[in-house]
Structure formats: structure tokens, C-alpha cells
C-alpha angles and dihedrals in degrees: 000000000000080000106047094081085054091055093044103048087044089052083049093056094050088042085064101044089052095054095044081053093053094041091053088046087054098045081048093054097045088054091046092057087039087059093042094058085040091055091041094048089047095045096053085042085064092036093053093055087061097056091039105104115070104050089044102037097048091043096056082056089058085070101062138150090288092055088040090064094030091059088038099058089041090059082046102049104032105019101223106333093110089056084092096046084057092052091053090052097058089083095043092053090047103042093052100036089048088069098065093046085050090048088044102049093037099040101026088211130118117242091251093050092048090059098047089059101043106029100027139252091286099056088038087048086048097048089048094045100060088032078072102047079056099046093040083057101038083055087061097057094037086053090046089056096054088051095050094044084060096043095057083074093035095255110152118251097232080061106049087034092051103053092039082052092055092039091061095049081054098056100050090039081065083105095232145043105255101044080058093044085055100056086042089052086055086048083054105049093040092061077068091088090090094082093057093046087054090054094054083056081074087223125192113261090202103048093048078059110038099029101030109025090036113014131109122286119226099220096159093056094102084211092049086058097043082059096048079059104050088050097055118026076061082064107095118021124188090233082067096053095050095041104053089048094051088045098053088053091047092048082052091229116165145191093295087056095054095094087049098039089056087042084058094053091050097054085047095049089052089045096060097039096052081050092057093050089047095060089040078056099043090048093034094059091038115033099017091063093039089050097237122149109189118186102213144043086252096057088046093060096043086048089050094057107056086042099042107010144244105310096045077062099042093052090041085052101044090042087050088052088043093048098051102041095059096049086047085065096038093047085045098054102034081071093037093058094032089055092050088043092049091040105039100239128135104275116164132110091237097067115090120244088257087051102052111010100149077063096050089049111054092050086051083049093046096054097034095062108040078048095053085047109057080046091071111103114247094017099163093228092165078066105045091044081057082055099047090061089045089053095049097044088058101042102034080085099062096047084041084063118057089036086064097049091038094050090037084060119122086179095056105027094034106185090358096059113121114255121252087255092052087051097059110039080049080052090048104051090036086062090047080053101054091037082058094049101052094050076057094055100040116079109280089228082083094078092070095076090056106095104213 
């Protein structure tokens, strides 16, 4: 009995040495998990970075010198009530444009060459064939908006027309597809100068919230409807399809990139999207108070200077270059690839110009003309960028749809095909599309028989 405090005290101590021993194993082990997510988080960031390019690239071209003036003359004539229609779009914009990253990393196949094996030379011919007559035209407008960037500071076009011409033959002469996805991300992130240009407008906080986020819509007004139309009927245009599929092959992206790929679509939806509410902003604080309704991107930027200053004007004019010169490269090469897709000849960036020299010129040929062309004096561009939406309204049905059956395949997507359900409401909202995109094309007079 004189011994058992000594054993127990003893049993105490390595009771407490044992604990101590556990604890620190714990605390071991919760530092060792800690590392590991740490390891993991940091692993698919870096990953992520890889796969970045094609989603985000594609989607600030989206936001070219057509959807520049678009979302311009929207802040002008309406002040902020379109903000909320930009918002809506962002889904839209995902949902459909996710397919073609999906179709790219599982199949590892363009658009062009998909069709060509499951629909035939002719369909795929036929697909290819009015994708040029879109892209020829859309050229046109992209290059209009480089000349008109330069204009706002009286800079001559053959100036401004002529670097950006031999700009784009640099960046797809880098010898590979990363080193030209690099100088198009730049592109991208540079057409960011149009928030800060908004917030040189000095807008009212109160009023983008209470009168845009949250005001009434005019939905009677038949022009305010005409502009809920040309916002969004620009939303998706058949160059983009083609071009994010061809671009996620070329970036050699596979299966395990899918979820990031479609990550990658989504940051680039909400950019664009944010950029088109910036300039709604920019015209909306400036124009919109001063009553003034310019009809171009040019006018736009000459408006913005006396109202905002300088450097409101400087940063318009140097997002709409950037703009347009971005979605220049992406419209060019989403032929350029489709063509060698549909045709069967060597068509990737990371051929060099001896290895694949029927690629390389028909992107030169591409650029050069519609470069030589808005060069001519009188060209009516008003006109052609009319067109261009024509053009897009009546062949977007025919992308959409093979998009749609391609992406709905069990034979060609396996476990990663889209559900009946996806598919639909994707058919659904690209008809919405089309049908918003023809009221843009037809004469605005039309509306007039709509009673509202």
C-alpha cells in the first residue's frame, strides 16, 4: 500500500508523456494534411494557368469593335437599364461555348474536322464555306475598329491598319501555340482599360444600382427593344465556336482538363461581360446626361473627350484597338484552322511556315485583304457591320447545330456527352439567340408593326 502512490504517480507521468506524444502526432498529422491541400491547391493553380487561353481569349473577342459600339449606344440612349440584360447573358454565353471546350479536350478533334467525320465532306464543306463569308465580313468590322481607335486622336487609318496588320502576321510567325496565345492574352487583358475609363466618367453609384441593377425596364419602348436584340443576338458568333475548339486541340489539352477548360469559359463569360457593362457605364455617365447619340465607335470616343477628358478618350480608344485587334487574330484563325480541319491539310501554330504553308496563307490572305479593304476610301462600314450581323443571325443556326448534335453524342463524347435535359435548354436559348439576331439584321422600321 506505502508503494501504490509511487506507481501511480509513475503511471501518471507516462501517461503524460504518452499524451504529449499523441497530441504532437496529431498536431503532426494535421500539419501534414494541411501541407498536403496546400500542395494539391497550389498544384491545379498551376495547372489551371496551363489550360487558361482558349475560354478567356475567345470570350474578350467577343467583345470587339461591333459590341463596343452596341454597348456604347445603349449607355447613350438608355443611361444603365441594359446593365441587367448583360448580367443575363453571362449563362447563355457559358452553357453554349463550354461545349466546344468539352468536344475539344475529350475528342481532341476541331469543330470542322468533327463534322467531316460524322456528317461527310459535303456538310463539313458546307459549314466551312458560310463560316467564311462570316468571318471575311467580321474582318471588315474588327479592322474598322482599329482604324477608328486611331482616328479619335487623328491618326490616319493606313497607320493604325498597317501596324496592327503586321502585328498580327508577328504573333502567329512565334513558331508555336503558346508563345501566340501569350501575346493574345495580353490583347485580352489590355481591353481591360475600359473600367478605368468608366470610372473617369465619375458615374453615380446610386443611380447604376437603383436605376440600372434595379430600375424599370422600358419594354414597351419598340428601340429599346431593337437594342435588347443587338446585345444580345452579338452574343454568340459561329467564328467563336470554331475557334475555342481548334484552340483547345492546338493547346493539346485532354479528358483530365475538361473541369478547368470549362472553368476557363466561365471567367472569360463574366469578363466580357463586366467590359460590356463598363463601356454601358462610361457612355451612360457622359453622353447619356449630355443627350448625345453617336452611331460608331469613333464618334463614341470623340463624344467621351470633351465630357470625361482625355484620358476617358485615350483608354476608350486604346480598349477599342485592343479589342479589335484581338478579335482580328481569333476570327482569322478560327477559318484558318476550320479550312485545314474541313480540307485535311497541316493547320496548327506549331508547324513552321515550310511545314504548313497553304495554313499560314490563307490567314496572311485573310488579313491582308480585309485590311486592303477598309483602306479604300468611302467604304460604306456602317453598312457592312449591318451585314456582319445579317450574316451571323442566318448562319448561327447552322454552327449551333451541329454544336448541339456533336456535344448530345453518346458515340463521340461517351460519359462526357450533355444530358437530354442540357441539350435543350442549350437548343432553346441558341434559338433565342438566332431569333435576336435576325430582328438585328432586318430594318428597324419592322418594329413598328409590333403593337407593344
Amino acid at each position: 500500500m506505502e508503494n501504490t502512490p509511487l506507481i501511480s504517480g509513475n503511471t501518471k507521468e507516462k501517461r503524460t508523456a504518452g499524451e504529449k506524444k499523441v497530441r504532437g502526432k496529431g498536431r503532426r498529422c494535421r500539419k501534414s494534411k494541411f501541407f498536403a491541400l496546400n500542395k494539391r491547391s497550389l498544384y491545379r493553380g498551376f495547372h489551371f494557368l496551363k489550360v487558361l487561353g482558349p475560354g478567356f481569349v475567345v470570350m474578350i473577342a467577343d467583345m470587339d469593335a461591333g459590341s463596343v459600339a452596341t454597348a456604347g449606344v445603349s449607355g447613350a440612349q438608355w443611361g444603365y437599364k441594359l446593365i441587367p440584360l448583360q448580367i443575363l447573358l453571362i449563362p447563355i454565353l457559358y452553357l453554349i461555348q463550354s461545349m466546344t471546350s468539352r468536344l475539344g479536350c475529350v475528342t481532341r478533334k476541331g469543330h470542322g474536322e468533327l463534322i467531316k467525320e460524322y456528317y461527310g465532306n459535303k456538310w463539313a464543306t458546307f459549314a466551312t464555306a458560310t463560316l467564311f463569308l462570316v468571318v471575311f465580313s467580321a474582318l471588315i468590322t474588327e479592322f474598322s475598329g482599329i482604324a477608328a481607335s486611331g482616328e479619335i486622336f487623328g491618326i490616319h487609318k493606313v497607320y493604325t491598319v498597317g501596324i496592327s496588320f503586321l502585328v498580327l502576321l508577328l504573333v502567329v510567325f512565334t513558331g508555336s501555340y503558346r508563345r501566340a496565345e501569350n501575346i493574345a492574352l495580353i490583347f485580352s487583358l489590355t481591353g481591360f482599360v475600359f473600367i478605368p475609363a468608366a470610372i473617369f466618367a465619375h458615374p453615380n453609384i446610386h443611380d447604376i444600382v437603383f436605376k440600372g441593377l434595379f430600375g424599370s425596364q422600358p419594354l414597351k419602348n419598340k428601340d429599346y427593344i431593337w437594342l435588347i436584340a443587338a446585345n444580345a443576338g452579338a452574343v454568340i458568333m459561329p467564328w467563336m465556336i470554331y475557334y475555342q475548339q481548334s484552340a483547345t486541340v492546338d493547346k493539346n489539352l485532354c479528358k483530365k482538363d475538361v473541369k478547368l477548360a470549362e472553368t476557363d469559359t466561365l471567367i472569360g463569360s463574366i469578363a466580357t461581360q463586366i467590359l460590356m457593362i463598363a463601356v454601358i457605364i462610361m457612355t451612360g455617365a457622359t453622353l447619356y446626361k449630355a443627350h448625345i447619340l453617336p452611331s460608331t465607335a469613333k464618334a463614341i470616343g470623340e463624344s467621351l473627350i470633351p465630357l470625361a477628358g482625355k484620358y476617358a478618350g485615350a483608354l476608350f480608344a486604346a480598349g477599342l484597338y485592343s479589342s479589335s485587334l484581338l478579335a482580328a487574330f481569333v476570327v482569322s484563325m478560327a477559318f484558318t484552322w476550320a479550312a485545314g480541319e474541313t480540307w485535311g491539310y497541316k493547320h496548327s501554330l506549331n508547324h513552321r511556315f515550310s511545314e504548313a504553308k497553304l495554313f499560314y496563307f490563307i490567314y496572311i490572305a485573310l488579313i491582308f485583304i480585309s485590311a486592303m479593304l477598309v483602306l479604300i476610301p468611302g467604304i460604306p462600314l456602317v453598312t457592312i457591320m449591318v451585314d456582319v450581323e445579317a450574316f451571323n443571325g442566318f448562319i448561327l443556326p447552322i454552327v449551333l447545330g451541329f454544336l448541339i448534335a456533336l456535344a448530345g453524342s453518346k458515340r463521340i463524347l461517351g460519359e462526357y456527352a450533355y444530358s437530354k435535359k442540357s441539350i435543350a435548354i442549350v437548343g432553346i436559348l441558341g434559338l433565342v439567340m438566332v431569333v435576336l439576331g435576325i430582328i438585328t439584321a432586318l430594318p428597324q422600321s419592322w418594329l413598328n408593326y409590333i403593337n407593344l
